[in-house]
Structure formats: C-alpha cells, structure tokens
C-alpha positions as CSV (number, residue, x, y, z in Angstrom):
1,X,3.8,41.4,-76.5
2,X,7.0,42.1,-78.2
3,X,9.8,41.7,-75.7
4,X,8.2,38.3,-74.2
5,X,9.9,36.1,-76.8
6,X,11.7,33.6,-75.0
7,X,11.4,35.4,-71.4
8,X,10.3,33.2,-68.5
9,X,7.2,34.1,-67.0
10,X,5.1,32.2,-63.8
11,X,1.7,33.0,-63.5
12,X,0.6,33.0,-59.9
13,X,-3.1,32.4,-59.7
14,X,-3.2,31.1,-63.0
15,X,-6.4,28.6,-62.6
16,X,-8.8,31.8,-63.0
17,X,-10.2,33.3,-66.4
18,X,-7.7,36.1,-66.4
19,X,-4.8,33.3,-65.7
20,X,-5.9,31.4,-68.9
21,X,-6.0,34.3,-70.9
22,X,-3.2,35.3,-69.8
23,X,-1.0,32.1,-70.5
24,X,-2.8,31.9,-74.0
25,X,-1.8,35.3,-74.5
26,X,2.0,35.0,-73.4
27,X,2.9,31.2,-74.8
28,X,1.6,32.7,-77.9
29,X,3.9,35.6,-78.0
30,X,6.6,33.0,-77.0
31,X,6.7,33.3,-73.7
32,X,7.8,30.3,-71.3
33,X,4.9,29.9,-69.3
34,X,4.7,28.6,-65.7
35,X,1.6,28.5,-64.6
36,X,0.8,28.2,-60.7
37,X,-2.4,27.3,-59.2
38,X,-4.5,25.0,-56.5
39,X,-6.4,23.2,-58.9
40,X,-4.1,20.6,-61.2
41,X,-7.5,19.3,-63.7
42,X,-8.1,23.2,-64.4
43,X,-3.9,23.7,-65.1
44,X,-4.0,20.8,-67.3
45,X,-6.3,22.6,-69.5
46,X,-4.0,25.6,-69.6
47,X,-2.6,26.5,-73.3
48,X,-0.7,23.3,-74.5
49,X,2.5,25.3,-74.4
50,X,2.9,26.0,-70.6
51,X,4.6,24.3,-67.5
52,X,1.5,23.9,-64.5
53,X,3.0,24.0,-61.0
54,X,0.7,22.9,-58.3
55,X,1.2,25.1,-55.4
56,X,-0.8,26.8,-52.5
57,X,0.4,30.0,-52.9
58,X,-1.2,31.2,-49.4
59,X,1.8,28.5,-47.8
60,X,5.1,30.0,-47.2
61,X,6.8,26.6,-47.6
62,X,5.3,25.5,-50.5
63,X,6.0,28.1,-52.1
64,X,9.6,28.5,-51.5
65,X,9.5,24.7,-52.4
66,X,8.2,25.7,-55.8
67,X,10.6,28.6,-56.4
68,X,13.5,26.1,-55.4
69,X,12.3,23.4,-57.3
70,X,12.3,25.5,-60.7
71,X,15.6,26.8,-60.0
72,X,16.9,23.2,-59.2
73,X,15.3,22.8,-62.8
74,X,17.8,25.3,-64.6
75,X,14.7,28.1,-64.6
76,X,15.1,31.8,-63.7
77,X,11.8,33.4,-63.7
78,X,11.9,36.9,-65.5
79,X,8.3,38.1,-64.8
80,X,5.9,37.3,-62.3
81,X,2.2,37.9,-63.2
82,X,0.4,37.8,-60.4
83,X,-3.1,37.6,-59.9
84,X,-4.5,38.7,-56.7
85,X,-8.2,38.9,-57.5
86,X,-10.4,41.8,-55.8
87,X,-13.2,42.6,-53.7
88,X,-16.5,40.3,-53.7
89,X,-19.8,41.4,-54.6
90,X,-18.9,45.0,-56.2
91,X,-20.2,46.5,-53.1
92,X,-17.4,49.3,-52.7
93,X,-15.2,49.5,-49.3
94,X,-18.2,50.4,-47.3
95,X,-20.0,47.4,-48.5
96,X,-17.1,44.6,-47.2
97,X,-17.5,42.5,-45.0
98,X,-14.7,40.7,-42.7
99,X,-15.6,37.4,-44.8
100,X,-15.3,39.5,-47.6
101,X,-12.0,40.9,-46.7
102,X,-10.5,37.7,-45.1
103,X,-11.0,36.5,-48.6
104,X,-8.6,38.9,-49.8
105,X,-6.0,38.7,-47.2
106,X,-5.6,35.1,-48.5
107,X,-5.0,37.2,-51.9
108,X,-2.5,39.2,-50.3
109,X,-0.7,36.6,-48.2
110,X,0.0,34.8,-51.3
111,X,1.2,38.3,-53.1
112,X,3.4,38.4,-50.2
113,X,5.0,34.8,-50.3
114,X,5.2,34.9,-54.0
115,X,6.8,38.1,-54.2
116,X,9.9,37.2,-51.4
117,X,10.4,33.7,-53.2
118,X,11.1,35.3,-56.5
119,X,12.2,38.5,-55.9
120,X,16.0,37.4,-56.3
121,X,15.2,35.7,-59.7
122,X,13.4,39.3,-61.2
123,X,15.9,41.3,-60.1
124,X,18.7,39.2,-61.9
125,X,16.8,38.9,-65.1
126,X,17.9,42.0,-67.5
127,X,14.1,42.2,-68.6
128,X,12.4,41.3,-65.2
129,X,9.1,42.6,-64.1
130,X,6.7,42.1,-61.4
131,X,3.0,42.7,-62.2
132,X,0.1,42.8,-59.8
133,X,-3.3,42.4,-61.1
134,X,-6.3,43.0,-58.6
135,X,-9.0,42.5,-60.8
136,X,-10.2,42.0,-64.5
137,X,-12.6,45.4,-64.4
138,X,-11.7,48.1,-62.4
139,X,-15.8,49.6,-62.5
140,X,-16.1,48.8,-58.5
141,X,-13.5,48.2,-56.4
C-alpha cells in the first residue's frame, strides 16, 4: 500500500464486502477515502476514517452531481476503485440468463458514468489510477 499515503481515492460500489475491505485497507495505509454507494446505513459503517457519498452510480446526473460536488469541495480524486461485481450464480457464460446479464449491465452502466465523470481528475493526478474489479474470486466467471 506504499504510494497511497495521502492520495485521494473514491470507491464506487463501496457498500459491498470487497468495498469495506477495501476502504479498511486504504484509510489504513492513509489513503483519503471516498466511499460511493446506494445504501447510506451500510456507508456509515464504513472505516471511521472515510468520506460516504450517496450516489446511484447507474444515473448519469447523479453522478456528475457527485463528481462536481467534490470538486466544489477542494477534492481531486487520484484513483478510482471501482467495483463492478460479476456474473450470478457461477454458472459460466452459457449458464446466464438475460436477468442475469441485465444485472450486469447496471454494473457496467455505472463503470461507464463513473469512469467519464472522473476521467479529467485521474488523469491530472501525477499518481492517478483507475482500477476495475469484476469480482472477489475469479474460480467462475
């Protein structure tokens, strides 16, 4: 984690498992954690150290509202951890159905709005990075 130490980094997706571990993780590496999800009782819970946004990350607007807000704030994110989530039910590509993968378009609508509304901010950081996690295990796609 060396490297994170007073870096800016928004978790999108962060209400999950992964996205508390990961703010745990990265506020304790001193990291300046913003962490973005739907749900604001399970960002609340997040480690004590990070910033919970409340945002639908699947809306365009909202999301551009968010990214605009923070700037308006004095923040420039430096890394964007984003997580997407993965198939259902471990049944392989064969296996999906279009439930299964409308679930993750709504994944990859939000990759796409979240990806355009801080794009600028990454780019202008001298350590930025944009990371894209689909799942926790990669056993079954």
């Amino acid at each position: 984690m060396a490297g994170v130490a007073g870096r800016t980094v928004l978790i999108a997706g962060a209400t999950s498992a992964a996205g508390a571990a990961a703010a745990h993780t990265l506020t304790a590496a001193g990291a300046h954690v913003i962490a973005v999800g739907r749900d604001a009782a399970t960002l609340a819970a997040l480690s004590a150290g990070a910033r919970g946004e409340v945002c639908d990350l699947s809306d365009e607007d909202a999301v551009a509202a968010l990214a605009g807000r923070l700037r308006g704030d004095g923040v420039c994110v430096d890394g964007v951890l984003h997580l997407v989530g993965g198939w259902r039910g471990g049944g392989g590509l064969a296996g999906q159905t279009d439930a299964d993968y409308r679930f993750l378009e709504h994944g990859f609508t939000a990759l796409r709005h979240v990806s355009r509304a801080f794009d600028a901010d990454v780019r202008a950081s001298a350590a930025g990075r944009f990371a894209i996690v689909s799942s926790t295990a990669v056993q079954r796609p």
